[in-house]
GUMIVEX-419409 format. One record per residue (C-alpha): residue number from 1; residue in three letters; x, z negated, y negated. Coordinates in nm, 2 decimals. Layout:
N
NODE;NUM;ala;X;Z;Y
...
end
This chain:
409
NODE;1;unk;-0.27;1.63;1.28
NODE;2;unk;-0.04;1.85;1.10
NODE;3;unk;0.15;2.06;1.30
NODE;4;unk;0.53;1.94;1.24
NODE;5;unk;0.71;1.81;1.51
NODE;6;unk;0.96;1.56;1.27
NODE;7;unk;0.66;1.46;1.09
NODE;8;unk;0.48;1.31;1.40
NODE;9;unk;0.70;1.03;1.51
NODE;10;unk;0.69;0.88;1.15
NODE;11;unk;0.35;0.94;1.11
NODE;12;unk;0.29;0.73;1.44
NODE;13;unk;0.54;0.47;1.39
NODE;14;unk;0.37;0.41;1.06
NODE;15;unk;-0.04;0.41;1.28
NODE;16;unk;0.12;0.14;1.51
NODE;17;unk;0.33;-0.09;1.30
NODE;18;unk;0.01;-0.04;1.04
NODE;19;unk;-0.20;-0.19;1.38
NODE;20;unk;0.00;-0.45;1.43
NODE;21;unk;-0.02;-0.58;1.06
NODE;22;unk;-0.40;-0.55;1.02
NODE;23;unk;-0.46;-0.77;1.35
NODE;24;unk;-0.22;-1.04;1.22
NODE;25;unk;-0.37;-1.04;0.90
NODE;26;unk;-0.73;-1.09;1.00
NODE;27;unk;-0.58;-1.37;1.25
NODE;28;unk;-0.35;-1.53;0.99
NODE;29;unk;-0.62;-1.57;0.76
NODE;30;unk;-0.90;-1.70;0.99
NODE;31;unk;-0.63;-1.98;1.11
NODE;32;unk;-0.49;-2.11;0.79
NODE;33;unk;-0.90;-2.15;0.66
NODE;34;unk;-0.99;-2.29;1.02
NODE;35;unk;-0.67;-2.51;0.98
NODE;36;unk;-0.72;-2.62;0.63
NODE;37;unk;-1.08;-2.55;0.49
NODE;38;unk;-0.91;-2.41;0.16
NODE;39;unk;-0.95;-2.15;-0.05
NODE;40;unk;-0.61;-2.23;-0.22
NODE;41;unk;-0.46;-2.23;0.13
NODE;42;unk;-0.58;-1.81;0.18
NODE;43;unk;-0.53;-1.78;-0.17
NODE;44;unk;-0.18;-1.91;-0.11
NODE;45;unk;-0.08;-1.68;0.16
NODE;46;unk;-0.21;-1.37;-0.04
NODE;47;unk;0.01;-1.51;-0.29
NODE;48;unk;0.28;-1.45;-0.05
NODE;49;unk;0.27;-1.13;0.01
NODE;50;unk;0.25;-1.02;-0.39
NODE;51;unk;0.55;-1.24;-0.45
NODE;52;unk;0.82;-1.01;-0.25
NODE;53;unk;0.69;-0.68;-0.42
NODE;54;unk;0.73;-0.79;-0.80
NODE;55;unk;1.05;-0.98;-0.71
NODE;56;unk;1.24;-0.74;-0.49
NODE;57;unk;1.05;-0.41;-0.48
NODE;58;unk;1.24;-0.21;-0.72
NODE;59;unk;1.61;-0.35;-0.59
NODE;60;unk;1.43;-0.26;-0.22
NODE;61;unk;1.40;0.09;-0.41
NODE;62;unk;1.78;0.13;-0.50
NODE;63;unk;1.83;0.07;-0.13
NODE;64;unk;1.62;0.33;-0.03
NODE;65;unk;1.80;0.57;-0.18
NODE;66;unk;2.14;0.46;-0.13
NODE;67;unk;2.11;0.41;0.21
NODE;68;unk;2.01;0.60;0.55
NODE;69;unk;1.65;0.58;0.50
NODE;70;unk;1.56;0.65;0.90
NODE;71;unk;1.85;0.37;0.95
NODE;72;unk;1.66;0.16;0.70
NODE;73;unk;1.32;0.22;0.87
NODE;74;unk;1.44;0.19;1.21
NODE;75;unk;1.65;-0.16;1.11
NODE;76;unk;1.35;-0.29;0.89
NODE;77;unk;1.11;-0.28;1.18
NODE;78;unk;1.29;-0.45;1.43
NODE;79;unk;1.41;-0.73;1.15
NODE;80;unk;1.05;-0.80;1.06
NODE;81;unk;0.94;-0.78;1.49
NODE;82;unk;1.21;-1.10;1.51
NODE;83;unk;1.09;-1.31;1.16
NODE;84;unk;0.70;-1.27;1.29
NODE;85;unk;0.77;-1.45;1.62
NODE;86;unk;0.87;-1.72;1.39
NODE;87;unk;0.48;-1.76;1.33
NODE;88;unk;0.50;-1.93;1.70
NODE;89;unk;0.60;-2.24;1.48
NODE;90;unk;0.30;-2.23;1.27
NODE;91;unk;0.05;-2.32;1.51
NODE;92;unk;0.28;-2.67;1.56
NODE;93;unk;0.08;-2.96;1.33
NODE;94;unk;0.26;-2.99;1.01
NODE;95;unk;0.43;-2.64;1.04
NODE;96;unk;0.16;-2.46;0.86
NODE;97;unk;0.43;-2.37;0.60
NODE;98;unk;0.62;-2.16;0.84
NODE;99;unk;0.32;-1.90;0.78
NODE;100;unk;0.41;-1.87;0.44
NODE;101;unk;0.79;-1.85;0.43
NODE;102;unk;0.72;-1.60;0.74
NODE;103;unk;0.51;-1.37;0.56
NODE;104;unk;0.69;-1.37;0.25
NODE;105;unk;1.03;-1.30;0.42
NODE;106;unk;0.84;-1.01;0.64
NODE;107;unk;0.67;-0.85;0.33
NODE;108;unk;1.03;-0.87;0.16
NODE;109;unk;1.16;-0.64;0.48
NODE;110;unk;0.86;-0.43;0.45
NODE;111;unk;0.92;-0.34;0.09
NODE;112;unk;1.27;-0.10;0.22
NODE;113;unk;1.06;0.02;0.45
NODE;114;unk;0.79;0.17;0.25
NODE;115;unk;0.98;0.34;-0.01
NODE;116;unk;1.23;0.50;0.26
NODE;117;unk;0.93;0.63;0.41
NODE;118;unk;0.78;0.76;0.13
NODE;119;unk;1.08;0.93;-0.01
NODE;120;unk;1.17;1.07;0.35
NODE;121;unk;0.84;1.28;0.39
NODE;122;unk;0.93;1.57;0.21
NODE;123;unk;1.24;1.62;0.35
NODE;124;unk;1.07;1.64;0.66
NODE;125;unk;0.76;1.86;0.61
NODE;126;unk;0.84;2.08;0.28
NODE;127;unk;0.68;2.09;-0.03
NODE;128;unk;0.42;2.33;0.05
NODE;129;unk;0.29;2.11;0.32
NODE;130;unk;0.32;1.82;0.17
NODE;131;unk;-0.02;1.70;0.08
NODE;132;unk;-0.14;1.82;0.38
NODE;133;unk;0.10;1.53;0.55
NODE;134;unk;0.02;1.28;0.25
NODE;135;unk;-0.33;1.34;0.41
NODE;136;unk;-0.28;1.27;0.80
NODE;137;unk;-0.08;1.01;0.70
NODE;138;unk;-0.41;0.83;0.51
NODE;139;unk;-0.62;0.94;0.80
NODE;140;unk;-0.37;0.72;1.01
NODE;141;unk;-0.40;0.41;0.76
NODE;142;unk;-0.79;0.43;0.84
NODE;143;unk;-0.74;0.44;1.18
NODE;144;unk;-0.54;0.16;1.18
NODE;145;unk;-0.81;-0.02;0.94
NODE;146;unk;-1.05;0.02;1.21
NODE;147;unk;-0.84;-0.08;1.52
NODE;148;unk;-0.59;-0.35;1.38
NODE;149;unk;-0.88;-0.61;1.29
NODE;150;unk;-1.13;-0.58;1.61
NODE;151;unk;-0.81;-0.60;1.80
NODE;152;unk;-0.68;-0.89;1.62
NODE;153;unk;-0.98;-1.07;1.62
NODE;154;unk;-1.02;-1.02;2.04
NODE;155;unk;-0.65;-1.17;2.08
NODE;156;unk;-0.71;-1.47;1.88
NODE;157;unk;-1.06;-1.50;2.08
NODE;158;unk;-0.86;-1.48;2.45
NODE;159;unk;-0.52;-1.57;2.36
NODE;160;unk;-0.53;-1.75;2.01
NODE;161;unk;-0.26;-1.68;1.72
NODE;162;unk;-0.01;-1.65;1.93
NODE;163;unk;-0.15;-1.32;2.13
NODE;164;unk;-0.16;-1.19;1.77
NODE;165;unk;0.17;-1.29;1.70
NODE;166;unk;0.35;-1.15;2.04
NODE;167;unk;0.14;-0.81;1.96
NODE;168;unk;0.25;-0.76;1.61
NODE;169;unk;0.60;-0.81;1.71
NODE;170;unk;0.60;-0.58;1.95
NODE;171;unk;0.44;-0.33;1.69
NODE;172;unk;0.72;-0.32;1.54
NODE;173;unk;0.94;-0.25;1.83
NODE;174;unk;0.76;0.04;1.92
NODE;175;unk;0.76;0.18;1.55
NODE;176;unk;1.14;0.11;1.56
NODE;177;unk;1.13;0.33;1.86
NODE;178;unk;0.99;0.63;1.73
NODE;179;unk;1.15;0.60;1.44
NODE;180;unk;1.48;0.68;1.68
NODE;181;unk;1.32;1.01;1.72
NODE;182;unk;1.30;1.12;1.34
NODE;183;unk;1.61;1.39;1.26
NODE;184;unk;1.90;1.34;1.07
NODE;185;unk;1.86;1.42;0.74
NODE;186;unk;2.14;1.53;0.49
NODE;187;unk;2.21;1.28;0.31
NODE;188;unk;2.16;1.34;-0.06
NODE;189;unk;2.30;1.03;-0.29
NODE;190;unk;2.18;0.97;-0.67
NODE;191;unk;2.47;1.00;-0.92
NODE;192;unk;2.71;0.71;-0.96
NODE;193;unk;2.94;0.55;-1.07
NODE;194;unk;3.31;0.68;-1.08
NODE;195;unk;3.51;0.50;-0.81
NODE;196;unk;3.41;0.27;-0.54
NODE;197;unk;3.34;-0.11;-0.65
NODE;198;unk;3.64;-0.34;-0.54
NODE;199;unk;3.39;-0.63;-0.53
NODE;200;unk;3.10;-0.83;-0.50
NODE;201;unk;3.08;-0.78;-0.88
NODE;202;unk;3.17;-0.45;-0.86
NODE;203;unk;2.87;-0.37;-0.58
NODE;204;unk;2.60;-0.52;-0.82
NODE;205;unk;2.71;-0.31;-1.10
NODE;206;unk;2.66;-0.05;-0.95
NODE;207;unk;2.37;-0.11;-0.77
NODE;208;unk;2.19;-0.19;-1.17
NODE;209;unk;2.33;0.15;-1.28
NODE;210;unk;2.15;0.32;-0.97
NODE;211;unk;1.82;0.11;-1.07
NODE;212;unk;1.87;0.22;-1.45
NODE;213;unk;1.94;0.59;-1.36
NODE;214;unk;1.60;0.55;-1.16
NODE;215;unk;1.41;0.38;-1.48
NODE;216;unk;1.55;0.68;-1.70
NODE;217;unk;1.41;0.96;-1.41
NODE;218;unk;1.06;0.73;-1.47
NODE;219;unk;1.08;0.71;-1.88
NODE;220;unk;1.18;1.07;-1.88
NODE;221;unk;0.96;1.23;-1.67
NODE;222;unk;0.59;1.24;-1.80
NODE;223;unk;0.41;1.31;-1.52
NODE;224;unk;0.51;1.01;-1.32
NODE;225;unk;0.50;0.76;-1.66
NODE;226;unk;0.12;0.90;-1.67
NODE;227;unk;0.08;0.80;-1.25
NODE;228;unk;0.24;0.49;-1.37
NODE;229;unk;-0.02;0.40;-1.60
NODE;230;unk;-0.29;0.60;-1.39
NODE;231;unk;-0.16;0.34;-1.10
NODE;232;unk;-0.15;0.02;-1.27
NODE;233;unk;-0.54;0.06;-1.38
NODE;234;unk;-0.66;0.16;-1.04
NODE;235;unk;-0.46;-0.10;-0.86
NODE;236;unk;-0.60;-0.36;-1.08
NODE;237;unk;-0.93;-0.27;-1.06
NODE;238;unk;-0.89;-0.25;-0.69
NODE;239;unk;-0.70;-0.59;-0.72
NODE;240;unk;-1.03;-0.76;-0.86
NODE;241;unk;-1.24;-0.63;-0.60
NODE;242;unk;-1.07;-0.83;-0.31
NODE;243;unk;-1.20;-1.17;-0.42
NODE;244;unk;-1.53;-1.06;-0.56
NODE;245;unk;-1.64;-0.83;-0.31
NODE;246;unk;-1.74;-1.10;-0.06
NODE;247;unk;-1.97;-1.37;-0.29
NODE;248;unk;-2.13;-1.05;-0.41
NODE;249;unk;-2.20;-0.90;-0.07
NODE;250;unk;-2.28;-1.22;0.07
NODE;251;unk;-2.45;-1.44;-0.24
NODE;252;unk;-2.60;-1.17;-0.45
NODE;253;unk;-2.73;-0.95;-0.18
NODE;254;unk;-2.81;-1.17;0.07
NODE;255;unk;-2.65;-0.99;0.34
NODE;256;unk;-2.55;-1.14;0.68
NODE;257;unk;-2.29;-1.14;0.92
NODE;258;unk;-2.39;-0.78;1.08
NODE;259;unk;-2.47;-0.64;0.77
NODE;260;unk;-2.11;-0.71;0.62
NODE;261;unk;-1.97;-0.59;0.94
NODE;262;unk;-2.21;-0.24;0.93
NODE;263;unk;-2.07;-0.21;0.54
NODE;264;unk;-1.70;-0.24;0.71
NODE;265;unk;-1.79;0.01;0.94
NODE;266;unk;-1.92;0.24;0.64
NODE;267;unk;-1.63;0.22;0.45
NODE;268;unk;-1.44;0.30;0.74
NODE;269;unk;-1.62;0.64;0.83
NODE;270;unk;-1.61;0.75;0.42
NODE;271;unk;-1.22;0.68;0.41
NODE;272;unk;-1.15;0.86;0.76
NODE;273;unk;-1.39;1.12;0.64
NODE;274;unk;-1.20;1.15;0.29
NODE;275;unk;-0.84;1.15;0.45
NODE;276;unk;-0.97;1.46;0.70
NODE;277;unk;-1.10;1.63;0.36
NODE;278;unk;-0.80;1.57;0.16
NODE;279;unk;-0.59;1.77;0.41
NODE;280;unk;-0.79;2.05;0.27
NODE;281;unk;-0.85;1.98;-0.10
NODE;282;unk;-0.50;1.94;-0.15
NODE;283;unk;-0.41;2.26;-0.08
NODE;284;unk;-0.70;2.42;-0.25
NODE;285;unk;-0.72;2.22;-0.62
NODE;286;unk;-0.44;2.13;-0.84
NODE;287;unk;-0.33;1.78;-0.77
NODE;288;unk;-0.41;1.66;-1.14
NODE;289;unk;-0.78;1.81;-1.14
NODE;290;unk;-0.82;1.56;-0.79
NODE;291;unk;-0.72;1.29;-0.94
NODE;292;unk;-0.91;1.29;-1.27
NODE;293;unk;-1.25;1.39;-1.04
NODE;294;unk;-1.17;1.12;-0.77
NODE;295;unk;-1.07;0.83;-0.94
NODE;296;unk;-1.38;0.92;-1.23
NODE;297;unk;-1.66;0.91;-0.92
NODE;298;unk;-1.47;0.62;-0.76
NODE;299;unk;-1.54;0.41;-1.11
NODE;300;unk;-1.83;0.57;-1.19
NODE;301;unk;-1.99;0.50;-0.79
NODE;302;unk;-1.81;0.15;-0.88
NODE;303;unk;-2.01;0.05;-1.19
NODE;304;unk;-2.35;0.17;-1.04
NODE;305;unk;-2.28;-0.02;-0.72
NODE;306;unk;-2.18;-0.32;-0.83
NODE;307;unk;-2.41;-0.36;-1.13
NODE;308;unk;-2.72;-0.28;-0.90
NODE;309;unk;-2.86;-0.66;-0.65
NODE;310;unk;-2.94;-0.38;-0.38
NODE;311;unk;-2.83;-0.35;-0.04
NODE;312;unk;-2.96;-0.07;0.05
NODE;313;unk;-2.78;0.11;-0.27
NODE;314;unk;-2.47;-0.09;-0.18
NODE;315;unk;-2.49;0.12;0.17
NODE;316;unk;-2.50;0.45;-0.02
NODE;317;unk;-2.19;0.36;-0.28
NODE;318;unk;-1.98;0.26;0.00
NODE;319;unk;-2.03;0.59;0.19
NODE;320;unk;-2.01;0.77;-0.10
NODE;321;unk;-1.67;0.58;-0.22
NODE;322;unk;-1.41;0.59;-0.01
NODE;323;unk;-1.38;1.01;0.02
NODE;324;unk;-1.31;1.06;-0.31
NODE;325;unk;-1.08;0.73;-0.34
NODE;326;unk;-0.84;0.89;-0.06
NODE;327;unk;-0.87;1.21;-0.18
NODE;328;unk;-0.73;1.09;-0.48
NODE;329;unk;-0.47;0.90;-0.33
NODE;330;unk;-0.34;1.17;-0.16
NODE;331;unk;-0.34;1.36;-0.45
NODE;332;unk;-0.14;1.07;-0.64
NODE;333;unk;0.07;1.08;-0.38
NODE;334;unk;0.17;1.46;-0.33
NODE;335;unk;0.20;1.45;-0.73
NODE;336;unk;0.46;1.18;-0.73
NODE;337;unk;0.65;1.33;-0.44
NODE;338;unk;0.66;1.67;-0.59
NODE;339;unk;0.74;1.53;-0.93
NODE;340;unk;1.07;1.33;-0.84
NODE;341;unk;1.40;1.45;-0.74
NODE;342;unk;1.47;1.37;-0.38
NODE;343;unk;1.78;1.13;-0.48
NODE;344;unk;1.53;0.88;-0.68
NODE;345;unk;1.26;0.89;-0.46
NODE;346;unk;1.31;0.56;-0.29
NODE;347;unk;1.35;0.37;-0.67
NODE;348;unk;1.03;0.55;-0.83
NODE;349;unk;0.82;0.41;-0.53
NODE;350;unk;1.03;0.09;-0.57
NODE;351;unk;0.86;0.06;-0.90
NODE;352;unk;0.56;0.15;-0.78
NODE;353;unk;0.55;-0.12;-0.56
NODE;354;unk;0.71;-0.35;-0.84
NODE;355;unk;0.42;-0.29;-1.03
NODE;356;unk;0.12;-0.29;-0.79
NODE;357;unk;0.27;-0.64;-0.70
NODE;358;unk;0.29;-0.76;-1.09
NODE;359;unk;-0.06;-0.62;-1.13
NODE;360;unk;-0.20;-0.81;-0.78
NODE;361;unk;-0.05;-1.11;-0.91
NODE;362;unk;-0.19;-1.12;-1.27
NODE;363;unk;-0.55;-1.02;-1.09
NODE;364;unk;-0.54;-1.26;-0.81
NODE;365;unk;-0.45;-1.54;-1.08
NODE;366;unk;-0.71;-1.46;-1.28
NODE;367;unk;-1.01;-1.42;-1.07
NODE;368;unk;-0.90;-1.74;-0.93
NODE;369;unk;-0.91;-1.89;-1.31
NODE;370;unk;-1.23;-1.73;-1.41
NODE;371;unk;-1.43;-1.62;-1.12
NODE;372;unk;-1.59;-1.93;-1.09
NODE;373;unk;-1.73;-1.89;-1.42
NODE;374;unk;-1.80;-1.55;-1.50
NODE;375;unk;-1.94;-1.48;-1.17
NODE;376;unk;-1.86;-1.18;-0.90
NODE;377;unk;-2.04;-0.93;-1.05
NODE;378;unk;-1.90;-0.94;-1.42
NODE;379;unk;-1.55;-0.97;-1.18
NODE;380;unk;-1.68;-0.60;-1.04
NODE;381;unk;-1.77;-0.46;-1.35
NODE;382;unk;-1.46;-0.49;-1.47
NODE;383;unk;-1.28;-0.34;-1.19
NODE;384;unk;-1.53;-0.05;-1.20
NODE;385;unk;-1.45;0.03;-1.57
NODE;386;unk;-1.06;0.00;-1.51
NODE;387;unk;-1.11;0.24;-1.30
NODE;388;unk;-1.29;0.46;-1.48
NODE;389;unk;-1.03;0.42;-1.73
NODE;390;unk;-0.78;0.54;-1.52
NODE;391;unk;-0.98;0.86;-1.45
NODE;392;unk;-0.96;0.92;-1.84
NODE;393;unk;-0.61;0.85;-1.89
NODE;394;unk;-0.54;1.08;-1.59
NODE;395;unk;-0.71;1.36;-1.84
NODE;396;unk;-0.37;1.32;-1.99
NODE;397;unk;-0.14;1.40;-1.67
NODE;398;unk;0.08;1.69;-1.79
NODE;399;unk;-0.03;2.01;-1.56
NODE;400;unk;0.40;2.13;-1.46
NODE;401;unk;0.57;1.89;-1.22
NODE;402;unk;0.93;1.98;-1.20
NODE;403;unk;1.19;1.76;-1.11
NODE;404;unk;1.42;1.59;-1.37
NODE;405;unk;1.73;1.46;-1.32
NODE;406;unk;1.77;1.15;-1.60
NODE;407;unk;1.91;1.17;-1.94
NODE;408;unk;2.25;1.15;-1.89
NODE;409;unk;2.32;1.22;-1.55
end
């Protein structure tokens, strides 16, 4: 854990409201298949979670920055605890559709809260420890991998959806809660416009010339137009994997119930194993050479995995995956952090998240056109070599990082 005392209580609102949304989501998903029998249905209420990032997330990154961003996280999490009790409905017959307007309206809260997080971390740990934080914080996301489905599952096992339901929302309470115990930062405000708007009109306007100001920070800034790109690949290629990964697993290699469950487990170990190393690559390596050796194995490890009907090999990728993967997250992370003035934080991330939705969308749509035809394993081979690509075009990340302020600012 790294050792700063206003990094911790964000760092462990983050663990638990992360807990609360992996149980939910392994219990969602097993009802609305148990209720329906449809692949639709899931693919449905996957659908409903890319929606909210490629239609709000970069307006949910103007916010970021123009508000409070410990009010925002304190005030998203308790708004999202009340809309997931509304999943209580769900379980009525013929309410199934509450699930989706639920999750799509609790995604949309989540989307301030992710940015304001993101762009609130360096005020609170410093630059020279800040990929060092970007790396507890990944070691948290495993953990919360590990606990949030073997819990969710036990709930719905004793107490059914609506154990699941009851704990998520008070997952958010408690992240709320130590959220209250994260300092007061000054606040720092973006550029705008001259005088205050006199109207609703007036608000909009300048809420698009905050989002442009952002774009120009993103256009102008090579390093974080290269993590653009760098991102898009890798999150399509990881994008792909989600809807191929189980008819490969399950119909090429022939594995069973515990086997899948053992491969979970392995995955697990190599991503908590890769978020304890990161901590101490990142302040060893430069960022760029991290992320052009990570996400290079990680498509490489990909290709030879995936192209190969063996289990045991399948065992080996998988440990041998996820520690370079997080390590080069974290370093994508650090770099972006570093790389953006504090101001425009919460809009680059916003566009982040716009685009990682666009690009889940466009996957999810696809694989559900073609997979069917072209099989799982063409599906992985493709989302190998996208991510090999991105370890090439990451050859092309620019080695200074200094902040910009936008042309014309």
């Amino acid at each position: 854990m790294l050792n700063a005392p206003a990094f911790v209580p964000l760092w462990l609102g983050q663990v638990i409201t992360q807990v609360g949304d992996r149980a939910l989501g392994l219990a969602l998903g097993y009802y609305v298949f148990r209720e329906t029998g449809s692949v639709t249905a899931t693919a449905l209420l996957a659908l409903s979670g890319y929606l909210p990032g490629l239609l709000f997330g970069s307006f949910a990154g103007v916010l970021a920055d123009r508000w409070d961003r410990r009010r925002v996280l304190i005030i998203s999490q308790l708004l999202q605890g009340v809309v997931v009790l509304a999943l209580l409905l769900a379980t009525r017959p013929g309410w199934l559709w509450v699930a989706y307007a639920v999750m799509f309206t609790e995604l949309t809260l989540s989307l301030l809260a992710l940015p304001a997080g993101a762009a609130l971390l360096p005020t609170l740990v410093g630059a020279g420890r800040l990929g060092r934080a970007n790396a507890t914080l990944s070691v948290g996301t495993t953990v919360a991998r590990l606990l949030g489905p073997p819990l969710g599952g036990l709930l719905v096992a004793r107490s059914g959806v609506a154990g699941v339901v009851v704990f998520d929302a008070l997952s958010f309470v408690l992240a709320a809660l130590c959220f209250t115990r994260l300092p007061r930062p000054v606040p720092t405000a973006a550029p705008r416009p001259d005088g205050p708007p006199d109207s609703l009109l007036g608000s909009w306007r300048a809420l698009a010339a905050e989002w442009r100001a952002g774009l120009r920070v993103i256009a102008g800034h090579p390093v974080i137009l290269s993590l653009m790109a760098v991102l898009g690949l890798t999150s399509l290629g990881g994008t792909l994997v989600d809807p191929a990964y189980m008819p490969f697993v399950q119909g090429v290699l022939r594995a069973d119930a515990t086997q899948v469950g053992l491969l979970s487990s392995v995955m697990g170990a190599s991503t908590l194993l890769g978020g304890l190393s990161a901590a101490w690559a990142v302040e060893r390596f430069p960022l760029r050479r991290l992320i052009v050796g990570g996400t290079v194995l990680v498509g490489a490890l990909m290709l030879l995995t995936y192209t190969q009907a063996s289990l045991p090999l399948m065992f080996v990728g998988v440990a041998l995956m996820g520690l370079p993967m997080v390590v080069a997250n974290v370093a994508t992370s650090t770099l972006v952090q570093l790389a953006t003035p504090d101001a425009y934080r919460g809009r680059v991330y916003g566009a982040l998240g716009t685009t990682n939705a666009l690009v889940g969308v466009i996957a999810a749509g696809g694989a559900a056109l073609v997979g069917a035809r072209v099989g799982p394993v063409a599906l992985l081979t493709v989302a190998g070599s996208l991510t090999l690509l991105a370890g090439v075009v990451a050859t092309r990340l620019p080695s200074r990082t200094e902040q910009v302020a936008p042309a014309g600012d």
